[in-house]
N, C-alpha and C positions, 0 to 999 in steps of 0.2 A: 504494500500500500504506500500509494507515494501522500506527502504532507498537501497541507493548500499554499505552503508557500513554494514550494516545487513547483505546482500550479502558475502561480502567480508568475515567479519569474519567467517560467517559459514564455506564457501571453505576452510579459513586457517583453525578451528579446522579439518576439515576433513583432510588437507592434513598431519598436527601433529598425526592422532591419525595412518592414515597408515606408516607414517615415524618412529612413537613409535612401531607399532607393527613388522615394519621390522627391531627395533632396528638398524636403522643406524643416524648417525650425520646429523645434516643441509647441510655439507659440502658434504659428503658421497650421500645421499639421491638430494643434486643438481645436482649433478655430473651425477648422476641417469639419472637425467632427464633434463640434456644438458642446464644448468640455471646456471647461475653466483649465488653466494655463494647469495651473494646482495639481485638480483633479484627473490628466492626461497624466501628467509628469508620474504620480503615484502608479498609475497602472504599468506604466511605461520600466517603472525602477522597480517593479515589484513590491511596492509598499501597500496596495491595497488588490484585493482580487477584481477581476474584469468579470459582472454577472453575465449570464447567457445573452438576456434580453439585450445589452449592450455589444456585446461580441454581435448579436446578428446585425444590430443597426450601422456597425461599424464597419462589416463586408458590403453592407449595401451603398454605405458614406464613399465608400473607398473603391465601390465599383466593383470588386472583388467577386472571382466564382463561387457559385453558392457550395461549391464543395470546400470552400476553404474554409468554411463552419466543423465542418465533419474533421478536417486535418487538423483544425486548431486541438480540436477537444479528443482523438485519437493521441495521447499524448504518451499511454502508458499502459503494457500488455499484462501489469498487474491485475490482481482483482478487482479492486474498486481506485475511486479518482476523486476528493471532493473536488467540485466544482466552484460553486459559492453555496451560502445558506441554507439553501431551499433545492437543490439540488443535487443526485451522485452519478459518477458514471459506473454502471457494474455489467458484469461478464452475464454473458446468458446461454448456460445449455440445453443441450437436447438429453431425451430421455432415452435411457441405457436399452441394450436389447434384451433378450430371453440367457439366461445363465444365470451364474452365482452373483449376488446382489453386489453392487460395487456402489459405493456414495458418489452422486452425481458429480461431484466437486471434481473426483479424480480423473475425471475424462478434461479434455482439451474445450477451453469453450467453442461456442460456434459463431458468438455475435456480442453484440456490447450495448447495450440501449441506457440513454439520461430516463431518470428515475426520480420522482421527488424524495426527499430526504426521509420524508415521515414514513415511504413503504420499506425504509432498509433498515435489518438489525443485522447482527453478525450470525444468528439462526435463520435468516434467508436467503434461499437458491430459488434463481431467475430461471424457467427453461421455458424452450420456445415448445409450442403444443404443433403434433403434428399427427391430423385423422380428423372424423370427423363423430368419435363417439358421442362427445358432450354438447353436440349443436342441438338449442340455439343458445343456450348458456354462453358456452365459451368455444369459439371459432378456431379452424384450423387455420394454423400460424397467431396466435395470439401468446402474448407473454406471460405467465403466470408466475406469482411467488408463493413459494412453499416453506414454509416454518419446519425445519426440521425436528425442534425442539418441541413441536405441540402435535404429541402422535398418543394422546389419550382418543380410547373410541367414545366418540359421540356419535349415535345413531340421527342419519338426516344429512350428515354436514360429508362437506368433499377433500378427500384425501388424495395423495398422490401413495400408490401402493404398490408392493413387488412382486411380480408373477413368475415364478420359476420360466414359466412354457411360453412368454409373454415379454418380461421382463416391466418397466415401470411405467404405470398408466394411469391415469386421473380417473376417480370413480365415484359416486356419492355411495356413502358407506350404510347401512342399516345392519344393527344388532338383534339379533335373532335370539330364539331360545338355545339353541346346538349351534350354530353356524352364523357366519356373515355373508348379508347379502351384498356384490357390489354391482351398482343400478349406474348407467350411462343416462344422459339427457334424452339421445336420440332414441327414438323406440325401436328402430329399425338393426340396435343391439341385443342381443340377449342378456337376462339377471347371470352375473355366475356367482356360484353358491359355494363356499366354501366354510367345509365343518373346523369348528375352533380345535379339533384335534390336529387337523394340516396346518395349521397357519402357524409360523416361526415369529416367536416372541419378539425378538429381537430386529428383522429385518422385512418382516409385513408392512408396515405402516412406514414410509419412507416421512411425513409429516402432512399437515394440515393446509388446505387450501386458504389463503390470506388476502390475495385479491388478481386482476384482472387485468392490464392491458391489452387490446384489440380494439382492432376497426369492423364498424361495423354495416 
């Protein structure tokens, strides 16, 4: 995990090296971009963080390809990134296939998506949803977070689970008298049933559904 002021510096070299190559002044170049002499100079030196909202006004001030938003904040193949306050960048995998259970973390991520600060704790894994069991809840390719650390069965609510023959799948969970039901959105899946004598204490419940990104 890199710091926010690791963060910071970097944005300010970036923002010195397009103010160098447009040879203009600190004064010139804030002006630019509608910033008190002050309040450029800080971002510029690293003294204060550059928010998203202003990184983008500032590719559009400056003309700049809209992929240069993506390059800015691409900064670091770590886990996570703060960004500023209200923002993280975190990794985002996909779910494992059918074998022995392996914690999603150890595979390689697949993608990286900005996240508000309040859906991240250090017990949540981002993975991308891929199929169409849970439609129209939750859509294929939409982002989901999973609480590793909240893997109590509550009957009703939706879990990400391990399937030997399967491997890891989003399910809404229902407790039975012998057995657990796990029930898909889609109808056009079947219930599968499994009696609490099969199911492994330990690596069943991969953790708790928390919330949702997707377009819809």
């Amino acid at each position: 995990m890199e710091n926010k002021n690791t963060y910071n510096k970097f944005i300010g070299n970036k923002l010195k090296k397009i103010r160098d190559e447009k040879r203009l002044t600190i004064e010139e170049f804030s002006t630019l971009l509608d910033e008190t002499k002050e309040t450029y100079y800080n971002y510029e030196n690293g003294a204060r963080g550059l928010p998203i909202y202003k990184l983008e006004k500032y590719v559009k001030k400056l003309n700049l390809p809209a992929k240069t938003i993506l390059e800015l904040l691409n900064i670091t193949s770590n886990n996570l990134i703060h960004l500023d306050e209200k923002f993280l960048k975190a990794d985002v995998y996909s779910f494992a296939g059918a074998g022995n259970f392996i914690d999603l973390t150890e595979y390689q991520p697949i993608d990286s998506i900005i996240i508000p600060a309040m859906f991240y704790s250090d017990s949540i894994v981002l993975v991308k949803i891929s199929g169409h069991s849970m439609e129209p809840l939750i859509y294929d390719g939409a982002i989901i977070g999973i609480d590793k650390n909240d893997r109590q069965f509550i009957s009703g609510e939706i879990y990400a689970v391990w399937l030997p023959y399967e491997g890891a799948v989003i399910k809404r969970l229902y407790v039975m008298k012998d057995n657990i039901i796990l029930r898909s959105e889609n109808k056009n899946f079947p219930d599968i049933s499994i009696p609490f004598k099969d199911i492994e204490s330990d690596g069943f419940i991969i953790g708790r559904l928390k919330w949702v990104i997707q377009k819809f």
